[in-house]
CHARMM-style PDB file with segment names, atoms N, HN, CA, C and O in Angstrom:
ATOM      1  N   UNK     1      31.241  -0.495  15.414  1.00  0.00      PROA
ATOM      2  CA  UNK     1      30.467  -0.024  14.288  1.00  0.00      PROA
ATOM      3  C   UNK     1      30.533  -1.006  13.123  1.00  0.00      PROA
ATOM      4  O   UNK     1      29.583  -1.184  12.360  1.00  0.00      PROA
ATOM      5  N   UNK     2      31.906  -1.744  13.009  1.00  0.00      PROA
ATOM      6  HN  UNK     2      32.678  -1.600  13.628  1.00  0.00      PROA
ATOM      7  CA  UNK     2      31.585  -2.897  11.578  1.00  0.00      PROA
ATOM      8  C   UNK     2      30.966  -4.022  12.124  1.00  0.00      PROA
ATOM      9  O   UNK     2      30.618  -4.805  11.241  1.00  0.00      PROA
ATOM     10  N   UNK     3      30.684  -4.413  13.333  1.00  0.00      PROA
ATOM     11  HN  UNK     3      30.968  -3.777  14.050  1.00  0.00      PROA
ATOM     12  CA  UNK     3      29.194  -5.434  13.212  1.00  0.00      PROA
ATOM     13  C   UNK     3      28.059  -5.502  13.154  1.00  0.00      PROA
ATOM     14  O   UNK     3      27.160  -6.334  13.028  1.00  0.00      PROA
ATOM     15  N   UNK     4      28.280  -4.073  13.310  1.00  0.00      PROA
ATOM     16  HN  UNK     4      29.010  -3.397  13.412  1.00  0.00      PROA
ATOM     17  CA  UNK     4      26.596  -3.657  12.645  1.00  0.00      PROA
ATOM     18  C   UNK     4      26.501  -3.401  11.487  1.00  0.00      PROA
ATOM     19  O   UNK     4      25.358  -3.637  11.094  1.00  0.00      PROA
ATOM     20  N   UNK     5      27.274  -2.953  10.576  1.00  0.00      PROA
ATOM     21  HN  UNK     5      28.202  -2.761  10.895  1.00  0.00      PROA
ATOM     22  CA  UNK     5      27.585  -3.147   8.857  1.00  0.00      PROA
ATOM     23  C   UNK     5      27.135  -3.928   9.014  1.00  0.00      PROA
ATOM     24  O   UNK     5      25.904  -3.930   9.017  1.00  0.00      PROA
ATOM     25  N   UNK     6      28.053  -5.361   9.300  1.00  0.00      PROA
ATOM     26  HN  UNK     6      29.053  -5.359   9.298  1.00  0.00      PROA
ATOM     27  CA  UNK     6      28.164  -6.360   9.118  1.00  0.00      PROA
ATOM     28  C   UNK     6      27.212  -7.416   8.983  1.00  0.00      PROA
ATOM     29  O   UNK     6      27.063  -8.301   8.141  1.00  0.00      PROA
ATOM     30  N   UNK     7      26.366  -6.971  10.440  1.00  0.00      PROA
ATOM     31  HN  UNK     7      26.487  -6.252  11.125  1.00  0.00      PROA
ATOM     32  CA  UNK     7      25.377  -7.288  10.702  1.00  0.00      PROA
ATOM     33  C   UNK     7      23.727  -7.439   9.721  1.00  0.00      PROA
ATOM     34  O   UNK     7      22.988  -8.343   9.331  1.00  0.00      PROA
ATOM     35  N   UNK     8      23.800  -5.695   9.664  1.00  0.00      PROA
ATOM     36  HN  UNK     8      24.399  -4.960   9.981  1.00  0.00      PROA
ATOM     37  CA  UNK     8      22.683  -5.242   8.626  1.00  0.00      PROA
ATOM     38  C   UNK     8      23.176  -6.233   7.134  1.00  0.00      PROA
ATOM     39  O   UNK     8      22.239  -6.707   6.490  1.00  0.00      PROA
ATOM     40  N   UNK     9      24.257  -6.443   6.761  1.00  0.00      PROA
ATOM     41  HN  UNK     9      25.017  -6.058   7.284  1.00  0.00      PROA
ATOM     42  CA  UNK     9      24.592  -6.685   5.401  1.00  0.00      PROA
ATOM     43  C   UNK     9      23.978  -7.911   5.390  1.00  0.00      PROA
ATOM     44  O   UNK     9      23.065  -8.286   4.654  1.00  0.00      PROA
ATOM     45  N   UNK    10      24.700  -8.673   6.499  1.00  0.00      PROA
ATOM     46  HN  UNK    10      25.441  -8.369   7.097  1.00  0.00      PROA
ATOM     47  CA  UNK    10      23.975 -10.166   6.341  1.00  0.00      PROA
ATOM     48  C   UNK    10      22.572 -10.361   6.576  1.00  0.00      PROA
ATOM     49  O   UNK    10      22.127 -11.371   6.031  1.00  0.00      PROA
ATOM     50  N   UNK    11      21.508  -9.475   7.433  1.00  0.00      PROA
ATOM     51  HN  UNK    11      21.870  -8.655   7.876  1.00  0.00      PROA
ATOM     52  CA  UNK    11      20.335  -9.183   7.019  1.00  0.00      PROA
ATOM     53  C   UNK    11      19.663  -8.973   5.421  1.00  0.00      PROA
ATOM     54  O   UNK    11      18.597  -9.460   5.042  1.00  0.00      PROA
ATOM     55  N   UNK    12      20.322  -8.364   4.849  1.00  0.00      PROA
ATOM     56  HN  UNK    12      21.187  -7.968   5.157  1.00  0.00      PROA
ATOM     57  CA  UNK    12      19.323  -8.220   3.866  1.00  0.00      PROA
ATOM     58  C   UNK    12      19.821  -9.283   2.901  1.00  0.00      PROA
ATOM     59  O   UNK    12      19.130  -9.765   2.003  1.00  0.00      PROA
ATOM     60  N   UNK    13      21.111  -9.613   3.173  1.00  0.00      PROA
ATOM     61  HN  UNK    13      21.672  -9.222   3.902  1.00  0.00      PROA
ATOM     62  CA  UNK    13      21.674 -11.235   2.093  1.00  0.00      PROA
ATOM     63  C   UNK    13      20.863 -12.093   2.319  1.00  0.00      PROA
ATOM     64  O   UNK    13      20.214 -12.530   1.368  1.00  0.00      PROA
ATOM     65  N   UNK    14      20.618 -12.667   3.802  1.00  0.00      PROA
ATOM     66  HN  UNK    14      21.145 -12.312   4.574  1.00  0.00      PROA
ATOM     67  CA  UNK    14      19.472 -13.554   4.141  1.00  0.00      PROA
ATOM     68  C   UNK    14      18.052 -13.299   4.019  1.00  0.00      PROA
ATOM     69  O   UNK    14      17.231 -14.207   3.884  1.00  0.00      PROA
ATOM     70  N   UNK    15      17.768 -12.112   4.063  1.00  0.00      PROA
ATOM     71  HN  UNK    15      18.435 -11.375   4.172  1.00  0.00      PROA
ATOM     72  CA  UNK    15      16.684 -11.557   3.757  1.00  0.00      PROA
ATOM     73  C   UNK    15      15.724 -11.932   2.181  1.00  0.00      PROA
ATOM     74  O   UNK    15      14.532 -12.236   2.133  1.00  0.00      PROA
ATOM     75  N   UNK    16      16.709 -11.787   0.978  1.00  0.00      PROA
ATOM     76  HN  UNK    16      17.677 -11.540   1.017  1.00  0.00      PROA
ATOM     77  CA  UNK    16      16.656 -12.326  -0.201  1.00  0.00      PROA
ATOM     78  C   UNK    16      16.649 -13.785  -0.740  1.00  0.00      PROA
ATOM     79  O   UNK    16      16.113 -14.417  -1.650  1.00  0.00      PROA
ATOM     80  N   UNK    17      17.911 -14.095   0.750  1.00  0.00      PROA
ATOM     81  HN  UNK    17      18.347 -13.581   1.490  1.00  0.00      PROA
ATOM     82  CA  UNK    17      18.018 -15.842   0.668  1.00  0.00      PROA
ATOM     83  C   UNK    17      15.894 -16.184   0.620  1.00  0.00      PROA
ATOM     84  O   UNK    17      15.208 -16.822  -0.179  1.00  0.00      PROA
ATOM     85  N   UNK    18      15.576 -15.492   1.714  1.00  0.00      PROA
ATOM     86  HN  UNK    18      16.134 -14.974   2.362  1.00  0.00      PROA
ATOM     87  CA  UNK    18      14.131 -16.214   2.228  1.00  0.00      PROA
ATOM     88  C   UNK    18      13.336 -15.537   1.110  1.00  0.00      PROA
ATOM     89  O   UNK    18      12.298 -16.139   0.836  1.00  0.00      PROA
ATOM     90  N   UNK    19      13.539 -14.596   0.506  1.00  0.00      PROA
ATOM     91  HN  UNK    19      14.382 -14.107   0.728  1.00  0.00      PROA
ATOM     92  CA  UNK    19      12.559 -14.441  -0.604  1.00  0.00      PROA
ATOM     93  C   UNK    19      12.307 -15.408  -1.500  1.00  0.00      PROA
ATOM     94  O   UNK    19      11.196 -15.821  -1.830  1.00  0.00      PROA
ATOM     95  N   UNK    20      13.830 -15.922  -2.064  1.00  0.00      PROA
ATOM     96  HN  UNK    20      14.733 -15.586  -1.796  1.00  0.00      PROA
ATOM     97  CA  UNK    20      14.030 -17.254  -2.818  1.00  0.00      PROA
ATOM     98  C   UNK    20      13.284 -18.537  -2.269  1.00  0.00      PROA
ATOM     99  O   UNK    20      12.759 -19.336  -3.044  1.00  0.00      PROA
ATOM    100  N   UNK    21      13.260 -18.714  -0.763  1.00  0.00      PROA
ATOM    101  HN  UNK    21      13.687 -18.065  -0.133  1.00  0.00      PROA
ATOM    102  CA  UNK    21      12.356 -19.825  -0.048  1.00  0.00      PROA
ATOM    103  C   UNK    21      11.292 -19.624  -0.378  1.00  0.00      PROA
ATOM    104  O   UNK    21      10.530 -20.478  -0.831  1.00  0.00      PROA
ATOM    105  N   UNK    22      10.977 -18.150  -0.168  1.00  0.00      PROA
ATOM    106  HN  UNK    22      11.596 -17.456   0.201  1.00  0.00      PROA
ATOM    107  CA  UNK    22       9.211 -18.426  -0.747  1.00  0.00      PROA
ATOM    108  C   UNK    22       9.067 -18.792  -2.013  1.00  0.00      PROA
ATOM    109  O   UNK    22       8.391 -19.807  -2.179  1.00  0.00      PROA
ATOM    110  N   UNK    23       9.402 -18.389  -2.748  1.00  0.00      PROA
ATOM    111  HN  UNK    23       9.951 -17.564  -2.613  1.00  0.00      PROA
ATOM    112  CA  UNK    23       9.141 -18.656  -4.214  1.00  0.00      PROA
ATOM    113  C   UNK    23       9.562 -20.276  -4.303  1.00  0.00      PROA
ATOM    114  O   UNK    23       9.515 -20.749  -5.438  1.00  0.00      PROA
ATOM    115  N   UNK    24       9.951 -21.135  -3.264  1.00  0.00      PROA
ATOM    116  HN  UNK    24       9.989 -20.751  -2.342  1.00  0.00      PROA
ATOM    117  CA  UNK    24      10.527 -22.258  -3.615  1.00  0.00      PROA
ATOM    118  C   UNK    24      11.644 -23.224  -4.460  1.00  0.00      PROA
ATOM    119  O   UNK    24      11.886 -24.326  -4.954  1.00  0.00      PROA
ATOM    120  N   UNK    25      12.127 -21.795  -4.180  1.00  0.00      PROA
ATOM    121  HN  UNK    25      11.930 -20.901  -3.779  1.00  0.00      PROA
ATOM    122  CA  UNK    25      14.152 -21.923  -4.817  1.00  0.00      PROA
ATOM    123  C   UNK    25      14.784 -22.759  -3.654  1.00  0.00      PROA
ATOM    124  O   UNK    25      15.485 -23.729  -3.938  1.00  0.00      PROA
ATOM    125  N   UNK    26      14.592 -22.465  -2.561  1.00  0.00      PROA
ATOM    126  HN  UNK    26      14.022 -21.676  -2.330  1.00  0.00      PROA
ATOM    127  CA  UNK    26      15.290 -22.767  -1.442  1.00  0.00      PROA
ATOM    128  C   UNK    26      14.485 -23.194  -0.525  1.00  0.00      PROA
ATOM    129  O   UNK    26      13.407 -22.604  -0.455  1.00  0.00      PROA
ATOM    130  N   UNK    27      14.733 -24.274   0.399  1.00  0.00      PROA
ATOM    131  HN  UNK    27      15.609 -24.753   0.343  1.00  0.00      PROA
ATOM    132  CA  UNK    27      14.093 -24.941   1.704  1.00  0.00      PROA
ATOM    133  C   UNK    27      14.078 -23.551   2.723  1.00  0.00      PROA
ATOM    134  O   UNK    27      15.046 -22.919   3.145  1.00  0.00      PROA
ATOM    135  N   UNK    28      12.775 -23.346   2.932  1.00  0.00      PROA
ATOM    136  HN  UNK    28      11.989 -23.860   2.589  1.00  0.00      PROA
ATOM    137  CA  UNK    28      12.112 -22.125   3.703  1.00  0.00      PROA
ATOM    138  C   UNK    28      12.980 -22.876   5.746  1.00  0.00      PROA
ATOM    139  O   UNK    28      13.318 -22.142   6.675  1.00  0.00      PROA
ATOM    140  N   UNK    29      13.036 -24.128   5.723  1.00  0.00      PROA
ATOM    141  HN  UNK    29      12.761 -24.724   4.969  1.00  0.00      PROA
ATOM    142  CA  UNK    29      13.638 -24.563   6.632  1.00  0.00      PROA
ATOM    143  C   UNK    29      15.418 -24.335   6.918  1.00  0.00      PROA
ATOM    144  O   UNK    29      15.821 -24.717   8.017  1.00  0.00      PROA
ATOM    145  N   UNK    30      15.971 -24.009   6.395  1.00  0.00      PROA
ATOM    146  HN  UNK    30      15.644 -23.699   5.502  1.00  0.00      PROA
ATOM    147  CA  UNK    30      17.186 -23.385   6.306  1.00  0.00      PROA
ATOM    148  C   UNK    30      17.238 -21.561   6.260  1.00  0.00      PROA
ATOM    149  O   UNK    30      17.738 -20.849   7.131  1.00  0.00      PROA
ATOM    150  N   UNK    31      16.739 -21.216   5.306  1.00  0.00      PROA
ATOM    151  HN  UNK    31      16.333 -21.794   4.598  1.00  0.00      PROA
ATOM    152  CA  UNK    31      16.575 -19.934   5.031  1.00  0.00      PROA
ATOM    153  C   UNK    31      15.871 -19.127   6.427  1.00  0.00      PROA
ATOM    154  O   UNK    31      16.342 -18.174   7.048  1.00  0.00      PROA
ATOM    155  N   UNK    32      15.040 -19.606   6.585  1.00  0.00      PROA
ATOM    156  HN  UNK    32      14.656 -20.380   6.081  1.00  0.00      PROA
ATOM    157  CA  UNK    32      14.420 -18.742   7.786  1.00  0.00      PROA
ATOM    158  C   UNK    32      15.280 -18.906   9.327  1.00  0.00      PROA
ATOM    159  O   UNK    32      15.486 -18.047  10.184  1.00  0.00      PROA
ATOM    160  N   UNK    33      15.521 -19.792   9.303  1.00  0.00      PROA
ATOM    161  HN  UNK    33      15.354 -20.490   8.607  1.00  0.00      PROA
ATOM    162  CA  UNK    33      16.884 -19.814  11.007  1.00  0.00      PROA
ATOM    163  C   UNK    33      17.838 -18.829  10.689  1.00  0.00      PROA
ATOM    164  O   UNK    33      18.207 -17.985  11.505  1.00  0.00      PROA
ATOM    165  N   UNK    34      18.421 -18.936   9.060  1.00  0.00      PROA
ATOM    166  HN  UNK    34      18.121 -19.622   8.397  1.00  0.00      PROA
ATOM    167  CA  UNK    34      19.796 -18.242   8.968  1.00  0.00      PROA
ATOM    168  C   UNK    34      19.118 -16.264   9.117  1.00  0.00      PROA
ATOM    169  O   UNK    34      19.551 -15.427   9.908  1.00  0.00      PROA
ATOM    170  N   UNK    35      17.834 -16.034   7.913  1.00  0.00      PROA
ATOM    171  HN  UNK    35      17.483 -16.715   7.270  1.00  0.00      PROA
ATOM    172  CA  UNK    35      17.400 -14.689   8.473  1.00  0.00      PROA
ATOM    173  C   UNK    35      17.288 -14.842  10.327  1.00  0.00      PROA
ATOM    174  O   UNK    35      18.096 -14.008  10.733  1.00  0.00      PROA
ATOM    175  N   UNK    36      16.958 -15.198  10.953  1.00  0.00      PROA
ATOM    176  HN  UNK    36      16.301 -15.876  10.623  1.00  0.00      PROA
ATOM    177  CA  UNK    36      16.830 -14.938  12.552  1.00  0.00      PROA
ATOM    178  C   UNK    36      17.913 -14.771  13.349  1.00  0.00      PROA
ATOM    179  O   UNK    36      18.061 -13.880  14.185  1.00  0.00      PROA
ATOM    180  N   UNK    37      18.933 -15.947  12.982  1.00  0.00      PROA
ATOM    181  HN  UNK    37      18.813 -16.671  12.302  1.00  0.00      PROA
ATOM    182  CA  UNK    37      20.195 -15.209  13.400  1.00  0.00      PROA
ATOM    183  C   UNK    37      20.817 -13.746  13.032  1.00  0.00      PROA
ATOM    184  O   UNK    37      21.433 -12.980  13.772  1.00  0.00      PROA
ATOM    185  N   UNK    38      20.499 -13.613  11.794  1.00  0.00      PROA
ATOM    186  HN  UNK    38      19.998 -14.235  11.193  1.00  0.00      PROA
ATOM    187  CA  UNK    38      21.444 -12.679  11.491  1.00  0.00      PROA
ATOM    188  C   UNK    38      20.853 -11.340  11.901  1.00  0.00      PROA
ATOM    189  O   UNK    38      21.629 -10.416  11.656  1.00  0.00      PROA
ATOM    190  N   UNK    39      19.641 -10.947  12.486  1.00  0.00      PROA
ATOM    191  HN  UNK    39      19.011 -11.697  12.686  1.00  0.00      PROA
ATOM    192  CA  UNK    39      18.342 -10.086  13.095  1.00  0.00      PROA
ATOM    193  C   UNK    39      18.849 -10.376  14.445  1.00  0.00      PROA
ATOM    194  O   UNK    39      19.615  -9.554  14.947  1.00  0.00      PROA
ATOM    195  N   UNK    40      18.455 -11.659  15.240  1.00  0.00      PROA
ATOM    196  HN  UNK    40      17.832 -12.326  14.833  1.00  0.00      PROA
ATOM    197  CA  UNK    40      19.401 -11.436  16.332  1.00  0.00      PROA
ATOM    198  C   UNK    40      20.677 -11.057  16.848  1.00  0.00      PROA
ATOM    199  O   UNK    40      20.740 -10.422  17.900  1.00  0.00      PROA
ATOM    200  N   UNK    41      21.891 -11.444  16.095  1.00  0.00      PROA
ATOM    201  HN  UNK    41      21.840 -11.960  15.240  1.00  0.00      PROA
ATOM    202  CA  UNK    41      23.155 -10.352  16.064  1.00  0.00      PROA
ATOM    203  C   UNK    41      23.575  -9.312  16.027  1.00  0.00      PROA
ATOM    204  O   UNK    41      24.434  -8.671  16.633  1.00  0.00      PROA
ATOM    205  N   UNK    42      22.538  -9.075  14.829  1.00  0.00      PROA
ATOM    206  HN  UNK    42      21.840  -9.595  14.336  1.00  0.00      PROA
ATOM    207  CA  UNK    42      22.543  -7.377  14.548  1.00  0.00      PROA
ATOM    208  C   UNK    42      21.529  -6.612  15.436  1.00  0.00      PROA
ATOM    209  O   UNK    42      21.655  -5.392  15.541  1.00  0.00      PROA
ATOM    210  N   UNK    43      20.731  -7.132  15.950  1.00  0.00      PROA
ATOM    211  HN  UNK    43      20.628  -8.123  15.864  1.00  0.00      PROA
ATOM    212  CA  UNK    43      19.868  -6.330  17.683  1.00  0.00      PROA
ATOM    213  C   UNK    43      20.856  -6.690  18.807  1.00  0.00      PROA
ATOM    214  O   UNK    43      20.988  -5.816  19.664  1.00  0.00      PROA
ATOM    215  N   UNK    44      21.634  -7.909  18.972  1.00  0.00      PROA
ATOM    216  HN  UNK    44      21.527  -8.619  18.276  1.00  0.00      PROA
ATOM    217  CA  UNK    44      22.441  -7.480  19.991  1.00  0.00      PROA
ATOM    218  C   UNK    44      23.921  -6.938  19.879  1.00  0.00      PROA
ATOM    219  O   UNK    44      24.725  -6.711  20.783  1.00  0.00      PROA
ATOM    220  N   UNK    45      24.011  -6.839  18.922  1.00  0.00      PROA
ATOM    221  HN  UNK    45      23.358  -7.024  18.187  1.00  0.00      PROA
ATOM    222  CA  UNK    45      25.104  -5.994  18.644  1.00  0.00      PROA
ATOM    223  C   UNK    45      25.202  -4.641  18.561  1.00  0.00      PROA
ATOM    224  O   UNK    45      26.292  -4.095  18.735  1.00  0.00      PROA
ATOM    225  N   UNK    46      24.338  -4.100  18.351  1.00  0.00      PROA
ATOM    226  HN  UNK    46      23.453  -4.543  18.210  1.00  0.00      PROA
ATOM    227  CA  UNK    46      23.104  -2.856  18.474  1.00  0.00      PROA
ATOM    228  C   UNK    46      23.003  -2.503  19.859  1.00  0.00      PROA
ATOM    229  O   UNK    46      23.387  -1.372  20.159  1.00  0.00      PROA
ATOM    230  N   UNK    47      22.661  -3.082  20.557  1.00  0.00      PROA
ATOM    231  HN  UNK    47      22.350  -4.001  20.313  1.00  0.00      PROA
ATOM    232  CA  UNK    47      22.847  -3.487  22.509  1.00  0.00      PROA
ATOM    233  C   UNK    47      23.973  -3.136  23.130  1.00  0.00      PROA
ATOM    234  O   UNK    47      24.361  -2.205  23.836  1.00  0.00      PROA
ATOM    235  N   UNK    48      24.433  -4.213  22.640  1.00  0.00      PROA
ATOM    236  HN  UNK    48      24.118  -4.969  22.066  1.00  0.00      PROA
ATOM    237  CA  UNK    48      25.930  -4.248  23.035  1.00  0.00      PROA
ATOM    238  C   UNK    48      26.964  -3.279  23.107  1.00  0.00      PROA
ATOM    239  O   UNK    48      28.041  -3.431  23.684  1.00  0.00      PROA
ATOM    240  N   UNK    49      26.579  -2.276  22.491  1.00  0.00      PROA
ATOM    241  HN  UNK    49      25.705  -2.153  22.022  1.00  0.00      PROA
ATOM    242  CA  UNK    49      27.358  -1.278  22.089  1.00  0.00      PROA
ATOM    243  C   UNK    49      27.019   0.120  23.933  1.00  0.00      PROA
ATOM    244  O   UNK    49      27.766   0.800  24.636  1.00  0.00      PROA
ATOM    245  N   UNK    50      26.059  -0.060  23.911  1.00  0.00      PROA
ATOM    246  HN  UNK    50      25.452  -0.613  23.340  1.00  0.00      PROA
ATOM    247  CA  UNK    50      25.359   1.084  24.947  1.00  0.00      PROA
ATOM    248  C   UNK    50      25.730   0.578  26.537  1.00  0.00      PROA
ATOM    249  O   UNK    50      25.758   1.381  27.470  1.00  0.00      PROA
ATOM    250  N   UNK    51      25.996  -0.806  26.688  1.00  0.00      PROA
ATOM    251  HN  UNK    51      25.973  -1.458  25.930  1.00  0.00      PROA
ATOM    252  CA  UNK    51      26.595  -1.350  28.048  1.00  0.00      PROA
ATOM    253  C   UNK    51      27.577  -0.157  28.997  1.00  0.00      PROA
ATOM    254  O   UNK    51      28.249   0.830  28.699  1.00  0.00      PROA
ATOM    255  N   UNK    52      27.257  -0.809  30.161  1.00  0.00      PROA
ATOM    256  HN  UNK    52      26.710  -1.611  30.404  1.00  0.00      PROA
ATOM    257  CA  UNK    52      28.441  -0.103  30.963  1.00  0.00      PROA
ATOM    258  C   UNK    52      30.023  -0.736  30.810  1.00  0.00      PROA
ATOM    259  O   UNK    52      30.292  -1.935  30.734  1.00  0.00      PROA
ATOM    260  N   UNK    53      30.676   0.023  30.793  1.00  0.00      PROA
ATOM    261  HN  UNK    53      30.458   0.997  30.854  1.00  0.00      PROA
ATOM    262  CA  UNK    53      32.349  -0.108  30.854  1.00  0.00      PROA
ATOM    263  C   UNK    53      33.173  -0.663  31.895  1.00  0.00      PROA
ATOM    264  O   UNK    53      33.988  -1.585  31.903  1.00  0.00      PROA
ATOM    265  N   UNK    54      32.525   0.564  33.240  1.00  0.00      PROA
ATOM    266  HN  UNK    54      31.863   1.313  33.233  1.00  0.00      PROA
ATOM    267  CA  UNK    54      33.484   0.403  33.830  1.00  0.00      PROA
ATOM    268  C   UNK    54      34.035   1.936  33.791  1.00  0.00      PROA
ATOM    269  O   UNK    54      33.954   2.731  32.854  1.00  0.00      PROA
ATOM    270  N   UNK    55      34.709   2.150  35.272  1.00  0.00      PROA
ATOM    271  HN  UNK    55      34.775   1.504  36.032  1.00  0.00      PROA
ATOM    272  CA  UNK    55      35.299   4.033  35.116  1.00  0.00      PROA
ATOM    273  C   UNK    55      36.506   3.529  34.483  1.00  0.00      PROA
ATOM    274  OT1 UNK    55      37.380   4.311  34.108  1.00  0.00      PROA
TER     275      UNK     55
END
């Protein structure tokens, strides 16, 4: 359950990072990889959770 905190948190940090790219605070070339990772982690971490175990 805390990497999906974790997860979501760093979503919307990066999320703002890329708002700043648009407006041209920040290289939209940095900003946008770091939002995608942090969307991909937090969907497979999200995943990850529902797997089989094992009895």
């Amino acid at each position: 359950m805390l990497h999906i905190v974790f997860g979501v948190a760093l979503t919307v940090v990066f999320f703002f990072l890329n708002i700043l790219g648009w407006m041209h605070m920040l290289p939209l070339y940095i900003t946008s990889p770091l939002l995608f990772v942090s969307i991909l982690f937090t969907i497979s971490r999200f995943n990850h959770r529902k797997t089989f175990k094992g009895f």
